[in-house]
KEPA-368915 format. One record per residue (C-alpha): y, z, x. Coordinates in nm, 2 decimals, padded with zeros to 4 digits. Each point is the difference from the previous one (the first is absolute). Example, Ala and Ser with C-alpha at 12.3 -4.5 7.8 and 13.67 -1.06 7.14 Angstrom:
<rs>
-00.45, 00.78, 01.23
00.34, -00.07, 00.14
</rs>
This chain:
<rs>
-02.46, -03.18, -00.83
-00.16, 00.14, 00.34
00.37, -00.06, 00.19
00.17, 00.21, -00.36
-00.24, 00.26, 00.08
00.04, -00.03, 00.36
00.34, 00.07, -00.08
00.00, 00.27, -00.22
-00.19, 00.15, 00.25
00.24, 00.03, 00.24
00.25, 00.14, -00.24
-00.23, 00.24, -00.05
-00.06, 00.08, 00.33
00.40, 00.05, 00.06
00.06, 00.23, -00.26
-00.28, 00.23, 00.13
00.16, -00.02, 00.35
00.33, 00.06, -00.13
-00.10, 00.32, -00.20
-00.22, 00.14, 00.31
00.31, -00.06, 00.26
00.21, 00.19, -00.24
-00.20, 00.28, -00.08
-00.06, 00.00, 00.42
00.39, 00.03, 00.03
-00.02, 00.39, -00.19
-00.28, 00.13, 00.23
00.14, 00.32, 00.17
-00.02, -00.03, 00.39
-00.31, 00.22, 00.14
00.01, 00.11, 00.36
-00.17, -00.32, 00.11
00.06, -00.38, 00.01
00.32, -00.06, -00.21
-00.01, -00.29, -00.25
00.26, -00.33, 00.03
00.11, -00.05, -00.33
00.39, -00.03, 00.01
00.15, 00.14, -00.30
00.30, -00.30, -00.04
00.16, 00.32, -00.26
00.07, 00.21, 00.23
00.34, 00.23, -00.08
00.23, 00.24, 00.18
-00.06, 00.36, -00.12
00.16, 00.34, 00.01
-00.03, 00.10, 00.36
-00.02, 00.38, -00.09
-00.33, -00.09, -00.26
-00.23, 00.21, 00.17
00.22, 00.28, 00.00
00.30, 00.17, 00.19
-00.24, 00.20, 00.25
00.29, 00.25, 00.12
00.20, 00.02, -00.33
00.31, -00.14, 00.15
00.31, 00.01, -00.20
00.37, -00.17, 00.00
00.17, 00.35, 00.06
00.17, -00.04, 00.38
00.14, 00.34, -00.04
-00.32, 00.17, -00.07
-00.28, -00.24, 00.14
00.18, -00.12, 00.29
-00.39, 00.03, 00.17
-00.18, -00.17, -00.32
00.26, -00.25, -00.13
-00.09, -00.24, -00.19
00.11, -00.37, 00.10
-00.15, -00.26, -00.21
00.10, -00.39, 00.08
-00.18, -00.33, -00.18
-00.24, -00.02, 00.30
-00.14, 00.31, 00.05
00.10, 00.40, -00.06
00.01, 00.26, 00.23
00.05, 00.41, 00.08
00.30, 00.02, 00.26
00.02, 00.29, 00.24
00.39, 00.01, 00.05
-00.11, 00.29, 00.29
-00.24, -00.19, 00.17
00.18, -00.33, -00.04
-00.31, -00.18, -00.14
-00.18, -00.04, -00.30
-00.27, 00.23, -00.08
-00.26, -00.26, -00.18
00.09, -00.37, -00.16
-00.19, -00.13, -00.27
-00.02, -00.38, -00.10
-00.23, -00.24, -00.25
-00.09, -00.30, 00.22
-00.15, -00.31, -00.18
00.01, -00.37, 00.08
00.31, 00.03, -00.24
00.19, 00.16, 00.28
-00.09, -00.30, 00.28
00.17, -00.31, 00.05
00.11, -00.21, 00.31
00.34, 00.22, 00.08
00.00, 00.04, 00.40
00.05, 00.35, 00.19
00.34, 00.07, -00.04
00.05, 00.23, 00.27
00.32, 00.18, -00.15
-00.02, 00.38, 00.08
00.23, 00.18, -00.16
00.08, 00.31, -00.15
00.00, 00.08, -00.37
00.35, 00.04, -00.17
-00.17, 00.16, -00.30
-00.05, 00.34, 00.20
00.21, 00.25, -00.07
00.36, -00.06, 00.22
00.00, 00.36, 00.14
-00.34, -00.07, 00.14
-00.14, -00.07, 00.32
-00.01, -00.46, -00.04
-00.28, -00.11, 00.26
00.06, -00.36, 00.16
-00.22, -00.16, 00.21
00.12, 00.07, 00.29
-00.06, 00.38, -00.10
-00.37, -00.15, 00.16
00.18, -00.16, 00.33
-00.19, 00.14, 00.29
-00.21, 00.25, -00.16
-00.30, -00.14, 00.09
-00.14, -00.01, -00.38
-00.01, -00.35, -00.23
00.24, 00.01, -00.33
-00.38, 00.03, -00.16
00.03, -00.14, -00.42
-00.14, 00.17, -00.21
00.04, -00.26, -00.28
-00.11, -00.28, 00.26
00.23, -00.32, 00.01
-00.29, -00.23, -00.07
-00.05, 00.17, -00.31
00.35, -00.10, -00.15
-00.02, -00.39, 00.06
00.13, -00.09, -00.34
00.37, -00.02, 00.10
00.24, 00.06, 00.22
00.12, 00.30, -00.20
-00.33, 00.10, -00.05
-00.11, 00.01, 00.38
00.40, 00.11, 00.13
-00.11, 00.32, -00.19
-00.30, 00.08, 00.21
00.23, 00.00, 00.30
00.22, 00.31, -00.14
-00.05, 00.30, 00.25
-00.03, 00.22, -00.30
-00.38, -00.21, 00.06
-00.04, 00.07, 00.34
-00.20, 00.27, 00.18
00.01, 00.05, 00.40
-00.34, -00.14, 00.09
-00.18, -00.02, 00.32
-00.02, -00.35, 00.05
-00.39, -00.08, 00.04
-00.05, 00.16, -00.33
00.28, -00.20, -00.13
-00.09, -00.34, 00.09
-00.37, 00.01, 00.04
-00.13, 00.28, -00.22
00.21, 00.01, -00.27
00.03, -00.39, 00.02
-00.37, -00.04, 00.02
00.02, 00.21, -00.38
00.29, -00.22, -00.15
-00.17, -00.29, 00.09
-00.30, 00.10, -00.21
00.16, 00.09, -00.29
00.15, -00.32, -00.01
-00.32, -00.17, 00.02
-00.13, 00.23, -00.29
00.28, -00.16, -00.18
-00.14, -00.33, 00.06
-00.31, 00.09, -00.19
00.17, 00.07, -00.34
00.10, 00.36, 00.08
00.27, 00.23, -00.07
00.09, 00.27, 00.23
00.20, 00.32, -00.03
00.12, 00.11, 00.33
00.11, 00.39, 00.08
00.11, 00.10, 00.40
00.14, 00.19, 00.17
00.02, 00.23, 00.30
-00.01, 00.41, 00.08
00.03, 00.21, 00.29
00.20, -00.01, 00.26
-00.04, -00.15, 00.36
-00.13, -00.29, 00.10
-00.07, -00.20, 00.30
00.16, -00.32, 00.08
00.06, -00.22, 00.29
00.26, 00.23, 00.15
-00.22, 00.28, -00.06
-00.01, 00.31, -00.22
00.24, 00.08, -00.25
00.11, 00.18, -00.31
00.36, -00.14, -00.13
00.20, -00.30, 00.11
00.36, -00.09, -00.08
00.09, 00.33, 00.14
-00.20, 00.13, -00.20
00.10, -00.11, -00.35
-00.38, -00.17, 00.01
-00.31, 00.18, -00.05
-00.30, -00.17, 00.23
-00.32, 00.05, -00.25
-00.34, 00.07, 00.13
-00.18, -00.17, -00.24
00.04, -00.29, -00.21
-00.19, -00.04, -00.32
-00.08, -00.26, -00.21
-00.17, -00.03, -00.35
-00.11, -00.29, -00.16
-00.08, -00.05, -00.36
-00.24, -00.31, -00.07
-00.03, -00.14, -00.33
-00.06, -00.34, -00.24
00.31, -00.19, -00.09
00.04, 00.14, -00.38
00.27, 00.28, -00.16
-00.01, 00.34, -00.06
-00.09, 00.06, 00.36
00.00, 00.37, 00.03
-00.24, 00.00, -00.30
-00.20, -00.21, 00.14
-00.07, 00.19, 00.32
-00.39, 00.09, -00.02
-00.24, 00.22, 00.23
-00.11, -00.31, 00.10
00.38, -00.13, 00.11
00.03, -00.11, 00.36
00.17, 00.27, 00.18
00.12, -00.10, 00.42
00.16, 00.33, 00.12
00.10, 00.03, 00.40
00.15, 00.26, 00.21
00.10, -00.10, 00.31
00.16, 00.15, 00.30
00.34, -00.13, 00.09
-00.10, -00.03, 00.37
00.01, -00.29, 00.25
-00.37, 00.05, 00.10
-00.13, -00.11, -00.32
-00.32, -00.25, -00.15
00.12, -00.31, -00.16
-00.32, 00.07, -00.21
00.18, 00.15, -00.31
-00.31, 00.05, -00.14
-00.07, 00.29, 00.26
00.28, 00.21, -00.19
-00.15, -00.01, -00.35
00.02, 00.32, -00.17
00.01, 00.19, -00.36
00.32, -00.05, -00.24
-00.11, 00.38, -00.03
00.05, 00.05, 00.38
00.35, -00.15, 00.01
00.10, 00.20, -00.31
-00.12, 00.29, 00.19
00.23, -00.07, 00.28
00.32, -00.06, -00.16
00.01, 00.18, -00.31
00.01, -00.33, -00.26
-00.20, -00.14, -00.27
00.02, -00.31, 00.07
-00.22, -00.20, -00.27
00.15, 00.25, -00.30
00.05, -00.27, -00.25
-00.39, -00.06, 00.04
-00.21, 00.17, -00.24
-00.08, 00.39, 00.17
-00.41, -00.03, -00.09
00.00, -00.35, 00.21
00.23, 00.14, 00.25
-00.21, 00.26, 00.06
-00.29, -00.26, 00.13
00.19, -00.29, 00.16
00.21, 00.25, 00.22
-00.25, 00.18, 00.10
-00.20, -00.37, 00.17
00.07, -00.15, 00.33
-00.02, -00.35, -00.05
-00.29, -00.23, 00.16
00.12, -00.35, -00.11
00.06, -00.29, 00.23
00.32, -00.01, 00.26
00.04, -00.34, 00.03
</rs>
């Protein structure tokens, strides 16, 4: 009789655990310590949920500066003058990451208009500025299709190399590892401006000028549960990471040194970028500079 009840108790003692860990996994992400509960449901969701922050359109005769482009691994605003996109906007989840390599394959993106201006990556050759992602590569690891697309130069931006690989880098890498504790991101970036500084020095255009260098590139990050309805379930208390960051050589690797307001970025380029988001809780989370962890 003692081992039975010795038994049950255990059983017991399970099913508590098991209802605790899964009421853990819904627990919205504060500004400090992040939980490790890995959501093993993760999904691949509408890249544009949080909004389409410039209202870009599929209209290449009338937008040809806000045109919509929108592929199974991300979305984006394409400046056909600048030869750039203006933001990109993409759901990350542990749905999205396999064990696909780096495919290296820059190449540019047959689904832009013919009469326009095609960047390749050699557009980039000697110009002293990185083929910077937006959409990083590491972020598409599902498949080969999935992380070829990341390499389209309809993705690229001219960045200044330290900000590439060590600041911007630094950033990925966290979101990755937010990932890892059960979360679901939605990513928005991009760059304004013009002139930057890279290791040739200062400059405004490359290609012969069919390239806008940005001065700034921007980045907001959405943090949330796994679950559904994800705009919807964006609160005041929703983790918010926004960073504006010079696109200069001489720059910290600290990316937290660049955080700023959703508000502030707004500001500077004219978009809302979190418009899908209800406009009473956009109102507080853009308005906060966030003071979580950055590692």
């Amino acid at each position: 009789m003692k081992q039975t009840l010795l038994r049950m108790g255990s059983v017991a003692l399970l099913a508590a655990l098991a209802v605790s860990c899964s009421r853990e996994a819904q627990v919205a992400p504060a500004a400090g310590p992040t939980a490790a509960v890995v959501n093993q449901d993760a999904t691949r969701d509408n890249n544009l949920a949080m909004g389409n922050p410039s209202g870009a359109v599929t209209d290449a005769t009338n937008s040809p500066n806000n045109y919509l482009m929108t592929k199974t691994q991300y979305s984006l605003s394409y400046s056909r003058d600048k030869g750039k996109p203006n933001w990109v906007s993409w759901h990350l989840s542990s749905a999205w990451l396999g064990s696909t390599p780096r495919q290296d394959n820059f190449s540019s993106d047959a689904t832009l208009p013919s009469t326009w201006f095609h960047a390749t990556s050699s557009s980039y050759t000697g110009s002293g500025f990185d083929r910077g992602h937006n959409c990083p590569s590491a972020d598409r690891t599902g498949s080969v299709a999935d992380n070829s697309a990341t390499f389209l130069m309809t993705n690229m931006m001219p960045q200044a190399a330290n900000n590439n690989q060590q600041t911007w880098a630094n950033l990925e890498n966290y979101e990755r590892t937010l990932v890892g504790q059960g979360y679901e991101l939605y990513v928005i970036c991009g760059s304004y401006g013009s002139g930057g500084t890279g290791v040739n020095g200062y400059a405004t255009t490359i290609a012969s000028g069919k390239i806008t260098v940005p001065a700034r590139c921007w980045k907001v990050v959405v943090v949330l549960p796994e679950g559904s309805s994800d705009a919807s379930r964006v609160t005041t208390s929703t983790r918010i990471i926004a960073i504006d960051t010079p696109n200069t050589t001489s720059i910290s690797s600290s990316w937290g040194s660049y955080r700023t307001t959703v508000d502030a970025i707004e500001q500077a380029t004219g978009y809302n970028i979190l418009s899908a988001v209800n406009s009473t809780v956009q109102a507080t989370i853009e308005a906060k500079v966030d003071t979580g962890p950055t590692s």
